[in-house]
N, C-alpha and C positions, 0 to 999 in steps of 0.2 A: 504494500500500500504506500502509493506516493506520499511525504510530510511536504507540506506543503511550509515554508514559513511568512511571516507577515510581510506584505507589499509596500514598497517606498511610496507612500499616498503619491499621486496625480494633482488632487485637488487641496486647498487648503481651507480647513474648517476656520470659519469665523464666525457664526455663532450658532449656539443651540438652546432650544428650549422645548419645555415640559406643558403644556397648555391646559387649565381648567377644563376648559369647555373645548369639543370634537371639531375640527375644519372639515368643513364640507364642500368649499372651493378657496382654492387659491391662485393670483396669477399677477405676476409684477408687470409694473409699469415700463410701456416701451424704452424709455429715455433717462426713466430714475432710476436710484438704487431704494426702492418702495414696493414693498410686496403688499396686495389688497386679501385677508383674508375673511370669511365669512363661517362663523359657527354656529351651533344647533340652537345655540342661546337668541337668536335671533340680530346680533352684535356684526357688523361691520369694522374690521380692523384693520388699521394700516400702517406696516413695523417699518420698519428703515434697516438697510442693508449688518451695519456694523453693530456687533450687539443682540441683533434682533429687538432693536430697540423701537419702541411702541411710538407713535406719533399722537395720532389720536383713536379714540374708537365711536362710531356709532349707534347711538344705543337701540334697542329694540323698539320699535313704535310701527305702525300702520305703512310709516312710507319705508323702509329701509329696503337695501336692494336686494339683500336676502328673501327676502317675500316672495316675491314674485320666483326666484328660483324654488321657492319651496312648494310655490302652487297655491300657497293661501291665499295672497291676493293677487289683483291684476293691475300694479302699477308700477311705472320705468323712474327712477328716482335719480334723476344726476348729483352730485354731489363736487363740492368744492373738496382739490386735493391737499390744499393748505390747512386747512379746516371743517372739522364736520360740517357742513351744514349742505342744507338740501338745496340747488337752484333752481331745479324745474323738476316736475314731477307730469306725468300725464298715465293716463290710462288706457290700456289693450282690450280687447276682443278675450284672449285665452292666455291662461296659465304662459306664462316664459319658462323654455327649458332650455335654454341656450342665448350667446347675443356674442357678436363679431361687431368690434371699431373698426373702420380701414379710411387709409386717407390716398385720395386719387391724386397718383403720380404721370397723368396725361398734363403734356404742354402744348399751348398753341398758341400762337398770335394775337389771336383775341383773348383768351385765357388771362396772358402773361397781360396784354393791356388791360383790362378786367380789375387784374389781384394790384395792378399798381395806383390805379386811380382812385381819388378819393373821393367817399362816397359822398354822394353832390346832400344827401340828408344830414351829414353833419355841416355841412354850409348853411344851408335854408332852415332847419328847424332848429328848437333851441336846447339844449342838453336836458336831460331829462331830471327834477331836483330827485333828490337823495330823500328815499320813505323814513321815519321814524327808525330809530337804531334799533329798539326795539322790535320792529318787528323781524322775523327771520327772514336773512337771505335778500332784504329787500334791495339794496344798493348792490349786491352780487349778479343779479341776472344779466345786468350790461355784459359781465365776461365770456356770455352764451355768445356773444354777438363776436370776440376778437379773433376769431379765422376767418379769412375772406377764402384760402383753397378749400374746395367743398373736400369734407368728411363727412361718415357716413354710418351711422348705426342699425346694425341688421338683427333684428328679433326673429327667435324662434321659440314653437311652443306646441302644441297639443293640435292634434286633425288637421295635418297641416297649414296651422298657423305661424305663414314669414309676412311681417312688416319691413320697410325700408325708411329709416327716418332721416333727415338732413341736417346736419350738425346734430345730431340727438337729440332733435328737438320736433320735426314736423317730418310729417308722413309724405313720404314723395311717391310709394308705391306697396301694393297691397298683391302679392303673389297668390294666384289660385294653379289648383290642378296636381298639389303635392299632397303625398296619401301618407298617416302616421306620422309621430311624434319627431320633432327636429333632435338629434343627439348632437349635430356640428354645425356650420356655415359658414361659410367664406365668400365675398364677395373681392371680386379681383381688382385691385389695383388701377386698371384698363380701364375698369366699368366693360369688360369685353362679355364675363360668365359670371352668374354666380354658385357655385359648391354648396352639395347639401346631402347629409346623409339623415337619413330616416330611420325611423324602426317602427312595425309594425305588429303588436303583440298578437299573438293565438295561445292555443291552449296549451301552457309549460313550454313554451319558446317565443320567441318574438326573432323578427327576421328585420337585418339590419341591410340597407338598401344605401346608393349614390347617385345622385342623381345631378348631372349639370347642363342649367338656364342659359342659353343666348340672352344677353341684356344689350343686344345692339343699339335699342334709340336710347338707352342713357349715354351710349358711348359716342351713338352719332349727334348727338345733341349736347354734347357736354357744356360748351359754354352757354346755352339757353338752359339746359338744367341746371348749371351754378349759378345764375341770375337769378333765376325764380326760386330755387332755394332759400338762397342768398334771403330776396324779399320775404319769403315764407316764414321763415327762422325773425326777420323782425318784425312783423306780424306777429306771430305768435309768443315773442319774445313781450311785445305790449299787451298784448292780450292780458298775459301774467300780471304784467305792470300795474294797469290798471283795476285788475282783480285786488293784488294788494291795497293797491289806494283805497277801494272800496271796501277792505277789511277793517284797514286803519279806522275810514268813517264812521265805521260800526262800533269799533273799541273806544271811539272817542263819544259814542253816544252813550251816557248811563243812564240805569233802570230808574233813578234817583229823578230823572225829569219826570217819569210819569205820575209822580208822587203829586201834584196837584191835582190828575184826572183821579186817583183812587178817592185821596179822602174828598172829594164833591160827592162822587160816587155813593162815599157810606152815608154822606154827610144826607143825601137824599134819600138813603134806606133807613134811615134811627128817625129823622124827624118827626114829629108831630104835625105839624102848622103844615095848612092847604099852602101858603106862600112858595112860590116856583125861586129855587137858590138865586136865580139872575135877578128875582124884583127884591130879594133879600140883599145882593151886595150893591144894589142898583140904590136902595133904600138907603144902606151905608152910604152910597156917596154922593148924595142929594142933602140927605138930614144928618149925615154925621153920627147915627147909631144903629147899632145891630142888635138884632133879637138876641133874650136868651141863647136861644139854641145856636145861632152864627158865631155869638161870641166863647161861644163852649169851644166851639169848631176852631175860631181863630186865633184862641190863646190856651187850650188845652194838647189839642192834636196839629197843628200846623208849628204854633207858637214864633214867638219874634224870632230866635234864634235860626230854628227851622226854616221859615221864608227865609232869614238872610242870606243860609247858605244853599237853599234853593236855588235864589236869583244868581247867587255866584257859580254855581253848578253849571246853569244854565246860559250862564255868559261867556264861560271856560267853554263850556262843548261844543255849543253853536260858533264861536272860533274857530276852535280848531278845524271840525267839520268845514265852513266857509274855507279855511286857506288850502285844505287838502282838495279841494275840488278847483279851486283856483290854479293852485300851483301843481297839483299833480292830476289828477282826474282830467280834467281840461288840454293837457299838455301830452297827456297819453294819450288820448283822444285822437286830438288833432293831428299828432303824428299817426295814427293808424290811419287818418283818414288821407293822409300823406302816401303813404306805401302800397295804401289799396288805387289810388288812384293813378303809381306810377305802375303798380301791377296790371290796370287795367289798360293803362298806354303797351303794353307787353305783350297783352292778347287780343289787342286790334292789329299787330305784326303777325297775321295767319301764319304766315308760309313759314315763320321762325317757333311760334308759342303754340298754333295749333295743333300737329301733332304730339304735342307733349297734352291735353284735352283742358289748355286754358281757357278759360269763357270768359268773353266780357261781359254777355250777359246776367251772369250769375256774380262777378265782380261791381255789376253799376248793384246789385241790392245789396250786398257788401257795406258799399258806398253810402247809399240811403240807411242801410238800419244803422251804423256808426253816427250818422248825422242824426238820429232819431236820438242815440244817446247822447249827444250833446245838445241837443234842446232842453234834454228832460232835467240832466245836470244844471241847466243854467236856470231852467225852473224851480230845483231845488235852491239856488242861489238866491232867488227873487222870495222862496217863504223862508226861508233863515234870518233873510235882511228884513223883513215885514215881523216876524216870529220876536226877533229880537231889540225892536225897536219895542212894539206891544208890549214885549212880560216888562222891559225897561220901565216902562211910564205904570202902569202893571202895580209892579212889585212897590214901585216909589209910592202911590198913595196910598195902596193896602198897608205898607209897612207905618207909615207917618200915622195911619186910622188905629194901628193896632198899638201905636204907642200911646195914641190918647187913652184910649182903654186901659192900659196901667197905668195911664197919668202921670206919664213918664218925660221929660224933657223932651221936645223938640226941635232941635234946631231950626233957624233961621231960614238957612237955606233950604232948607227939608220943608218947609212952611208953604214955602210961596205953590198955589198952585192956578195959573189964570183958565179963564174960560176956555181956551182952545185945550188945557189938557183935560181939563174935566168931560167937553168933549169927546175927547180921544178916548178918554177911558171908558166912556159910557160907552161907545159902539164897540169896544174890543168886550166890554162885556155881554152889549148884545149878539154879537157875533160867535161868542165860546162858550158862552152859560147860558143858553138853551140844552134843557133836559132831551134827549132822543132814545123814547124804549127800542124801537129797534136797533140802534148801534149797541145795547144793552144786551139785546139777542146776540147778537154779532162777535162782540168785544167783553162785553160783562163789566161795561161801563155804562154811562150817560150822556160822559162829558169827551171830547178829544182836544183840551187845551192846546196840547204839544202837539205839532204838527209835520217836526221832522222826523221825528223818528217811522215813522208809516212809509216814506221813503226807501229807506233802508232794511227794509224788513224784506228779507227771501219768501215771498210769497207769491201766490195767483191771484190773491184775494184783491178786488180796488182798494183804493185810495179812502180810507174815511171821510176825510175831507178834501177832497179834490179842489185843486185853485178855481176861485169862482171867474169864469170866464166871460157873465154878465159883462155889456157893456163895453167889450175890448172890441174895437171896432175891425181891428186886423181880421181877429178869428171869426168875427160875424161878416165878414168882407168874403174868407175863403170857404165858409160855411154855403152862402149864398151862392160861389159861383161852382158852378159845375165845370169847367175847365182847370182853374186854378187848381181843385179839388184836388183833381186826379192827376195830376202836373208831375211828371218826373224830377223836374227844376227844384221841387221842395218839399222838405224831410217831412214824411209824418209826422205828427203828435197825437202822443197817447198820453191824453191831461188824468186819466184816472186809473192809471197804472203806476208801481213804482221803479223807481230809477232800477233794484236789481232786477224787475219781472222785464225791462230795458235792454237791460245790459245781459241777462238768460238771452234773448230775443238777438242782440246782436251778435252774442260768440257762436248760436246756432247757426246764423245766414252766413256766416266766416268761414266756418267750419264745413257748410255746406258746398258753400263756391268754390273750396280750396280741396275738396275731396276729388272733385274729378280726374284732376293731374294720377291722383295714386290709383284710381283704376285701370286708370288707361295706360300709364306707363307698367302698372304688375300685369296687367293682361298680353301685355307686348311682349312679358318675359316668358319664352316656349322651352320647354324641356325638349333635350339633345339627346342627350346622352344618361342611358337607365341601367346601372349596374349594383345586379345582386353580391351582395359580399358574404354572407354568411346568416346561418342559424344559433342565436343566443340560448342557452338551457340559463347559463349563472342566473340565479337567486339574487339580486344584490337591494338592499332596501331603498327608499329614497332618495336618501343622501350621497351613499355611495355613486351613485347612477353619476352623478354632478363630476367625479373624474373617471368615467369608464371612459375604454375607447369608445370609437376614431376619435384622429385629430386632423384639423385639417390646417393647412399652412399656404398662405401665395407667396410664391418667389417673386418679387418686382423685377428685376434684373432680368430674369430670363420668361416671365410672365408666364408660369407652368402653376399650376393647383397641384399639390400634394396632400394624399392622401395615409395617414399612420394606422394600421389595425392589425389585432392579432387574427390567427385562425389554430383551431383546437387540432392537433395532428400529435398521434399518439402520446395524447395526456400532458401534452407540449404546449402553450401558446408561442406561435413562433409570428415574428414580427412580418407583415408586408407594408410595402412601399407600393401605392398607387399613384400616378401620375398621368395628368391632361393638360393637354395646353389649356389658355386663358381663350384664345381664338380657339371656337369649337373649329374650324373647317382646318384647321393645322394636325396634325399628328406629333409624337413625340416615340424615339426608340426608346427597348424597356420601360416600358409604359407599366410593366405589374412586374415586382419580384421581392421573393421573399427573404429574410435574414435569417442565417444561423451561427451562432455564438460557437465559436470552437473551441480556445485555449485564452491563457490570459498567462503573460509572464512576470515574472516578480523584479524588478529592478535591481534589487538587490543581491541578487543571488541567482537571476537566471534562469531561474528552477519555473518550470510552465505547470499551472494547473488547468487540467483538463476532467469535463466533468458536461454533463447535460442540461442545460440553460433555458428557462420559460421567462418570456419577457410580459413583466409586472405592467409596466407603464412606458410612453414615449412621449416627446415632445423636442418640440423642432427649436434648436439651441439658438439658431439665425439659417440661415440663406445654406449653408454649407455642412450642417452638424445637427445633429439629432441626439437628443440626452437621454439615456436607457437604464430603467432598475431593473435588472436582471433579479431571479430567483435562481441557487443552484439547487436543484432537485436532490443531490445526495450531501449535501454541505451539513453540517452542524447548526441548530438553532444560536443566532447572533453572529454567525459567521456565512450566512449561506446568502444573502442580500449583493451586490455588485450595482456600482455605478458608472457609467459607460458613457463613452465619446464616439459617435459611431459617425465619421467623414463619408459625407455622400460622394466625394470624388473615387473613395475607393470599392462604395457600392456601385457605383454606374463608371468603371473603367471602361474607357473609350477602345479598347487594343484587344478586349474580349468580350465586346459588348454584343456581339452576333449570337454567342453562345448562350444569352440567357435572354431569350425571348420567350413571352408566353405564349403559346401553342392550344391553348384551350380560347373557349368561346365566351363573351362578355355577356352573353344572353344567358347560360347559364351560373347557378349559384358559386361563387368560388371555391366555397368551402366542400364544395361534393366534386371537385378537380387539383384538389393539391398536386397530384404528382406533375400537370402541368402548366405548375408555377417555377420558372426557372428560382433556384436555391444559391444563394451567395454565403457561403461559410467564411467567416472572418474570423483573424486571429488578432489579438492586440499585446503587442508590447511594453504600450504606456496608452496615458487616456484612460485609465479605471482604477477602479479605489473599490477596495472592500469595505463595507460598513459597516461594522462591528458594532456589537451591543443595541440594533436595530431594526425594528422588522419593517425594512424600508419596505412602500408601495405606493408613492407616487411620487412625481419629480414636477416640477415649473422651473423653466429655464427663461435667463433672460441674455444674449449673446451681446446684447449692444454694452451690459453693462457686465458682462463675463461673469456673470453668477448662477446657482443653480439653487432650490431648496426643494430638500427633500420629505416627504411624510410619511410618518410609519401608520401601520393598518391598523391599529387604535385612533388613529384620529388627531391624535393628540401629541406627537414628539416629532419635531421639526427640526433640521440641521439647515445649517446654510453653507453652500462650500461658493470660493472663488476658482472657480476652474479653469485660470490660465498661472494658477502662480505654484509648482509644488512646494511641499511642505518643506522646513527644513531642518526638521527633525525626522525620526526613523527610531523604530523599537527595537531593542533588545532582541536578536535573531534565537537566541536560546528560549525565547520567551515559549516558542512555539513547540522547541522540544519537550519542555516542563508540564507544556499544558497536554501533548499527546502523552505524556507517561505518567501524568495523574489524573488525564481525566479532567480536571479542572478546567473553569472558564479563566481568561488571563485579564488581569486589572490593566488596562491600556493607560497610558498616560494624559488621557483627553478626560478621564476619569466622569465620563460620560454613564449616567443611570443607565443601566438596563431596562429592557419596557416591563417585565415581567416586578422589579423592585421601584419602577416607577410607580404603576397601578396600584401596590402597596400602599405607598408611599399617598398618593392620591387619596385612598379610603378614610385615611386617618389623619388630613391635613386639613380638614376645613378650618381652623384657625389660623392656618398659612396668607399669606398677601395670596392673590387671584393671579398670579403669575409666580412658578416656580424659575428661578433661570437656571441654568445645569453650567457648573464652574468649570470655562474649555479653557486647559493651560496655557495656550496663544492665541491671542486674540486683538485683528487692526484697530486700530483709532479708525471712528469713523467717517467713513466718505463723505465728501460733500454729494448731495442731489441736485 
């Protein structure tokens, strides 16, 4: 029996850790050294290379992006990577079980002129102000907007559900015609295919499928699709905007203003006296005194102090309301009605925007119902400013009435009241203290002094008080004229609706106009090419599923789709390499071949371990390398795991690449023709690292920033290696003797938990901090990102 002894590591460990809670995906970022993980906890985590040092995490709620991989809910939640916080959130059709970013690397003339010019809406319109700090996220959505080359987010999910979003934000296309659950996706580079592996459950198997889309009119259309994009994305980007503003208006409205309609309210259910409450405070401020019973009400339950800080309630809010509509409501507004309009100039260019299924027609009602919401805003404008003048003069004589009542000093200036206010106040009280039992039915009130808040209220129901449009000669002008009326030239008005049943009203007609593009570009996208891969038996539960094969990868460079999957061959998973060009009408040689693991030699010593090899996991390192956990089938528990550097150069040799051609048919299943899968048996010299003390089973490679991390099948023990730098230590070569002649496992100098004393370790540490770190004896200062 060969001894094999310990391997000069390949790779250098730089950090490891022990995790509370199970990873159920993970995958670093193209350009950092930031890996995003996501656990059973419902927790969004994102660690930074050196250390495996934590950044931030996001905590469990409704919107996290965990969810939606888990199937519980159906929302795409972007997130800030500086910072937890959510920027844009939207909601799908189906369950997400997959999602691919890609960023289109086609250049062109008009492209290149496109990304450099500046967008003519930051000249003409005026920046958008900054929402309340307080609210989340609110001044971040601008950052949605700062790529001008189109990127691309592709969903997958359930009964063949693929979306196509633009900048990750709006839907540019809706694929039909794909049967069963998405397991991968890739949309190419080119905009030329998109790659998509399926699976389709049955009884104790499920049958895993590929399938790749001609996406020619995105590709032929590119700089008309990056423009409409482009517009869609700030569209939708204000849409948000102005969503927030009108949250803010809400938060700034308190429950504390209704507090004059309740107690009128009781104040009319306790009395005695036939007197109607309007001739009782009408009576106050004619003769200067109140019944019994009003002055119960006025200085028992309302009281001096209570009005005072009513009326200040009520001057704060209405404020603040007033400048949020002013300054932001208004300003988001008008720039949507900005965008829609240059979008409409977009799809009167047929011959450029109609085949992409732009409508002007469905952009001029766009246009109209945005203008409808700026009416009704500016109508809210006109009862705040009326609202607040009223409670003003209002609250000034009731309060001065109620000090007579305690006989309490009155000032001076608090004194004076001439005929025009006494006026004033007579009609605002005949106008608001009129009893109404039907709004009583309605509301379970009487009275609706407060007038803004009915506005803001998410409902269908009208307006209690709708602005009285008596008299207004405009609106009895277009009342009258039956041309006017129906006039395209001028926005509707909906006087007995509220601003959100408005603003519902307007992101429907938005959302409407702007659907057709994604019909009509997913139905453009036709399946090519339909290849069976294989029959699944594994059992794996939910979460597991989130790293099973395939993987799929686009090479920019050579614009080829690769496809990573094992197939089961005597009790083996042994790795294939599928490959298609990006251009369906191209061919590519060794287009399918399969890997087999042969020998692995020790640097140290030369000594070659050889042994029968099932591959765990793959993932594509960059453009040129493939990063592989191997299992040895006859290896030792903590010793039997292998991590691997597998050069696509020396899988697809040019000088005997005749020789391994597949010879079977694409129309049948792969897995029921292995023997005519041509086999590439590789040996390696360097480029792999045994992983002692770990029952590695999944790998995320990152090649731009030469890192890999690794996860064992607990869920829970993650290493992180740099994979261009070896170590420059090495163990004790006796070490290996000791351990074949007692038996024993060997204490390695990384002094790295085992998973078997971790899980221990686990049951009995709930008093521990919620992060264990595992003490690796070398370890870099960390990278910058």
């Amino acid at each position: 029996m060969l001894r094999f002894p310990t391997c000069f590591p390949s790779f250098r460990v730089v950090g490891e850790k022990q995790l509370p809670q199970e990873i159920i995906f993970l995958v670093w970022s193209p350009k950092r050294d930031l890996i995003a993980l996501a656990n059973t906890a419902g927790e969004v985590l994102l660690h930074r290379l050196a250390s495996f040092h934590r950044v931030w995490s996001f905590p469990p709620n409704e919107n996290t992006v965990l969810a939606f991989a888990l199937a519980d809910t159906k929302k795409i939640v972007l997130c800030d990577v500086e910072k937890p916080e959510s920027l844009h959130s939207f909601s799908v059709e189906a369950p997400v079980s997959c999602m691919h970013w890609m960023e289109v690397t086609a250049e062109s003339s008009v492209l290149t002129s496109f990304y450099n010019a500046e967008d003519e809406s930051n000249l003409l319109l005026p920046k958008l102000p900054t929402l309340p700090k307080n609210e989340e996220n609110s001044d971040e959505i601008i950052k949605l907007l700062g790529d001008v080359r189109l990127n691309i987010l592709v969903l997958g999910g359930s009964s063949g559900f693929i979306e196509l979003y633009a900048y990750g934000m709006f839907k540019i296309a809706r694929v039909t015609g794909i049967v069963g659950t998405c397991l991968a996706l890739c949309l190419s580079s080119d905009l030329k295919s998109l790659s998509v592996v399926t699976e389709v459950s049955a009884t104790g198997a499920s049958e895993v499928s590929y399938f790749q889309l001609e996406t020619n009119l995105l590709y032929s259309f590119l700089p008309e699709v990056t423009r409409m994009a482009r517009k869609f994305t700030h569209i939708s980007a204000l849409l948000q905007y102005v969503n927030l503003s009108l949250t803010c208006m809400c938060e700034a409205w308190e429950e504390i203003l209704m507090q004059m309609d309740s107690r009128l309210t009781k104040f009319v259910q306790e009395k005695n006296t036939t007197t109607s409450v309007q001739d009782e405070f009408m009576h106050l401020l004619l003769w200067g005194k109140a019944s019994a019973e009003l002055q119960t009400l006025l200085m028992n339950q309302l009281t001096v102090k209570g009005l005072k800080k009513l009326g200040q309630s009520i001057e704060s809010s209405y404020s603040s309301i007033q400048k949020l509509v002013i300054s932001h409501l208004q300003s988001g507004s008008e720039s949507l009605l900005y965008h829609l309009s240059e979008l409409k100039g977009m799809a009167s260019w047929k011959q450029k925007y109609e085949p992409l299924g732009l409508d002007a027609a469905g952009i001029e009602d766009a246009i109209t119902a945005v203008g409808s919401f700026i009416l009704k805003a500016n109508e809210l404008l006109q009862v705040i400013d009326s609202s607040m003048k009223n409670f003003k003069a209002f609250f000034r004589w009731l309060y001065v009435a109620m000090l007579r009542m305690t006989e309490d000093h009155v000032l001076p200036e608090l004194n004076k009241m001439t005929q025009k206010d006494i006026t004033f106040v007579a009609e605002f009280l005949t106008e608001h203290f009129n009893e109404a039992p039907d709004l009583y039915n309605r509301k379970g009130k009487y009275f609706n002094v407060e007038k803004v808040g009915q506005y803001l209220k998410d409902e269908d129901d009208d307006l209690v008080s709708p602005p009285n449009t008596e008299g207004n000669q405009w609106y009895d002008f277009l009342q009258n004229s039956s041309h006017l009326k129906e006039s395209p030239l001028l926005f509707p008005y909906y006087p007995r609706k509220s601003l959100h049943f408005v603003k519902r009203r307007m992101e429907n007609i938005i959302d409407q106009c702007l659907q057709k593009p994604a019909d009509v570009i997913g139905k453009s996208m036709n399946q090519a090419i339909c290849i069976p891969l294989y029959k699944d038996t594994r059992s794996e539960d939910s979460t597991r599923r989130l790293f099973k094969f395939p993987f799929l990868w686009n090479n920019k460079t050579s614009n080829l789709h690769y496809l990573l999957f094992t197939i089961l061959e005597d009790s083996l998973y042994k790795m294939c390499i599928l490959r298609r060009h990006t251009d369906i009408t191209q061919s590519v040689s060794n287009g399918l071949i399969a890997v087999k693991f042969g020998s692995f030699t020790y640097a140290t010593t030369e000594k070659v371990r050889r042994s029968t090899y099932s591959c765990l996991d793959a993932q594509f390192y960059d453009d040129e390398t493939v990063t592989v956990v191997l299992k040895d089938t006859v290896g030792r528990e903590g010793r039997d795991r292998l991590l691997v550097q597998l050069p696509l150069s020396l899988v697809y040799n040019c000088e005997d690449s005749a020789e391994y051609q597949f010879t079977g048919t694409y129309s049948t299943r792969l897995d029921e023709q292995c023997s005519a899968i041509p086999t590439r048996t590789m040996h390696f010299e360097k480029h792999w690292r045994l992983l002692e003390s770990m029952k590695a089973q999944y790998v995320a490679g990152n090649g731009f920033r030469k890192v890999s991390c690794v996860l064992s099948s607990n869920l829970r023990h993650v290493r992180v290696f740099e994979m261009d730098i070896d170590d420059e230590w090495e163990l004790d070569e006796s070490s290996d003797d000791e351990e074949e002649a007692s038996n024993k496992p060997v204490k390695i100098k990384e002094e790295v938990l085992s998973e078997s004393e971790a899980e221990n370790q686990h049951a009995g540490a709930a008093a521990l901090a919620p992060e264990i770190v595992i003490k690796v004896e070398k370890l870099d200062p960390e990278l910058d990102s």
